[in-house]
C-alpha positions as a printed NumPy array, in Angstrom:
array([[-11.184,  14.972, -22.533],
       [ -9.986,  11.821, -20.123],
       [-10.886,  10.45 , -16.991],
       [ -8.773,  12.405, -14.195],
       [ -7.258,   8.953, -12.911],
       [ -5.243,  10.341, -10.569],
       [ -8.252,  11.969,  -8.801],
       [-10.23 ,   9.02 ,  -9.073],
       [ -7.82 ,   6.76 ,  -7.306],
       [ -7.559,   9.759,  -3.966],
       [-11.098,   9.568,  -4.202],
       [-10.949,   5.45 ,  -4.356],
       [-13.229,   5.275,  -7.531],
       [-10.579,   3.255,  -9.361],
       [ -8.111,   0.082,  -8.778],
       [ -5.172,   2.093, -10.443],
       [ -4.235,   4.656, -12.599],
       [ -5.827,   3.969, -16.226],
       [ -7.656,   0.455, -14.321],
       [-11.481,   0.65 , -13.143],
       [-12.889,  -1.435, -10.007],
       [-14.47 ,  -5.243, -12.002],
       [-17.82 ,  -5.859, -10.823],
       [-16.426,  -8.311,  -8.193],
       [-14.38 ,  -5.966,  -6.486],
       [-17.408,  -2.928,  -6.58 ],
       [-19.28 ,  -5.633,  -4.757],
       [-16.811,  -6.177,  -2.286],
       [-16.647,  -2.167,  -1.676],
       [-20.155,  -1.126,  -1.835],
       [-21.744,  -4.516,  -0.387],
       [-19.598,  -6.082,   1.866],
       [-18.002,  -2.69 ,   3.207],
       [-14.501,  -3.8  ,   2.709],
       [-12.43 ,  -0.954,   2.446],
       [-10.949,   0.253,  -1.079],
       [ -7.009,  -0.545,  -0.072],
       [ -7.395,  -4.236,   1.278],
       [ -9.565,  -4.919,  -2.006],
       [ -6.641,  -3.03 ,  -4.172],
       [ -4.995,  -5.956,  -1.87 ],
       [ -7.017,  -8.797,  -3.143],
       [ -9.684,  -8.881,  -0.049],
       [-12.734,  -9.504,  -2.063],
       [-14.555, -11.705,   0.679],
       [-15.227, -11.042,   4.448],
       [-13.511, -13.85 ,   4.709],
       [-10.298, -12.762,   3.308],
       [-11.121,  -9.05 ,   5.064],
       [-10.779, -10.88 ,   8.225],
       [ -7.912, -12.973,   8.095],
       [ -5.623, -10.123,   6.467],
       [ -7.111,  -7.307,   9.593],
       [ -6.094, -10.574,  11.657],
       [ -2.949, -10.937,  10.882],
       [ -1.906,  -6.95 ,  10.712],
       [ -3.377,  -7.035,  14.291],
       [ -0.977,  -9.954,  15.163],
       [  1.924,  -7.84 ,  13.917],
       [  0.975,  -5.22 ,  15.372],
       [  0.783,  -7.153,  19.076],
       [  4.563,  -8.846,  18.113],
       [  5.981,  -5.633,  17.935],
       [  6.569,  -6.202,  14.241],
       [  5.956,  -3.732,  11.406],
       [  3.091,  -3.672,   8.96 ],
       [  4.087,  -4.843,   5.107],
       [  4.065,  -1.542,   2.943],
       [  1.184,  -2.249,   1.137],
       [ -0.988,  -2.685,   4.031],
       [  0.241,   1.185,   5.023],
       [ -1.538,   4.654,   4.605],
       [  0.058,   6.928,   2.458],
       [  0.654,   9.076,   5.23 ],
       [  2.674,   6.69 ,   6.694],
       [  4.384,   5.735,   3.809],
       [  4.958,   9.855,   3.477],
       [  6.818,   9.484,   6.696],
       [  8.466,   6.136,   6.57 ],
       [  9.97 ,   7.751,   2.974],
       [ 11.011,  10.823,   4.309],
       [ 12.997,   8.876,   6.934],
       [ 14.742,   7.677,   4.143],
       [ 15.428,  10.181,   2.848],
       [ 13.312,   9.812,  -0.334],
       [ 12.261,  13.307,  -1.582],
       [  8.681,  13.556,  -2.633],
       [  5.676,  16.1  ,  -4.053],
       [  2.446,  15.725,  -2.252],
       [  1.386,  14.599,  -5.792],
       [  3.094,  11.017,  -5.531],
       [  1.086,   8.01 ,  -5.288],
       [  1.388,   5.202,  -2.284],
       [  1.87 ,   3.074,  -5.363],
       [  4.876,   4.805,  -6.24 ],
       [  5.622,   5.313,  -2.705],
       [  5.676,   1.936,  -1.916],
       [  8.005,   1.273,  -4.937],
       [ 10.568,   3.816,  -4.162],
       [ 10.721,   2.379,  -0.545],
       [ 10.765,  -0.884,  -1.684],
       [ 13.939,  -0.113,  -3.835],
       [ 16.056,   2.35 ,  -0.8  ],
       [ 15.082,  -0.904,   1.66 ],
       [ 16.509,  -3.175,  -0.716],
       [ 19.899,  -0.868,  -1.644],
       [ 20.471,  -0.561,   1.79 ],
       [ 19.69 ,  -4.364,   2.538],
       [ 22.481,  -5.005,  -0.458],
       [ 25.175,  -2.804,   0.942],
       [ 24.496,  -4.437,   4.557],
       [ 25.325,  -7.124,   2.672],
       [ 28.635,  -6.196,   1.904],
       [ 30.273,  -5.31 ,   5.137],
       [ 33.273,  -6.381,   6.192],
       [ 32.88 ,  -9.088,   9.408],
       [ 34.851,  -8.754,  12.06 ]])
């Protein structure tokens, strides 16, 4: 019987479905205390850790809203539903993320396509 990848990745014991944390990015978990989505994220130093929480805080301050990646899948959860994206509590923010990638970027393209006055 297989790994339960899906569990794994709730639990943040894995990179991705089917991929398992290197030994660089363990460190930067276990070690350095950087949390499991900003190393998903490429964060791997404190360095990096700092500059990203840096500029989401700067965001934040403009007024402006996070990237996607850089949400909680609860967030995500609502930001989808807003869209009208139907969803089981079983998807992933991966998939999340993808789905409102795609509805952003339909309704970006028919924007697009208005008449101007």
């Amino acid at each position: 019987m297989g790994c339960d990848w899906g569990k794994l990745l709730g639990q943040n014991r894995c990179k991705a479905i089917g991929v398992p944390w290197s030994d660089t990015e363990l460190n930067a978990i276990y070690n350095l205390k950087i949390p499991a989505d900003f190393v998903r994220n490429g964060c791997l130093t404190l360095k990096d850790y700092q500059k990203t929480t840096a500029e989401l805080k700067n965001l934040e301050n403009e007024g402006k809203e996070k990237p996607l990646i850089h949400l909680k899948k609860e967030e995500l959860e609502k930001k989808a539903g807003e869209l009208g994206i139907q969803f089981t509590p079983d998807v992933t923010r991966a998939d999340l993320i993808h789905l409102i990638t795609i509805e952003k970027t339909k309704d970006e393209i028919n924007e697009s396509k208005l008449p101007t006055a």
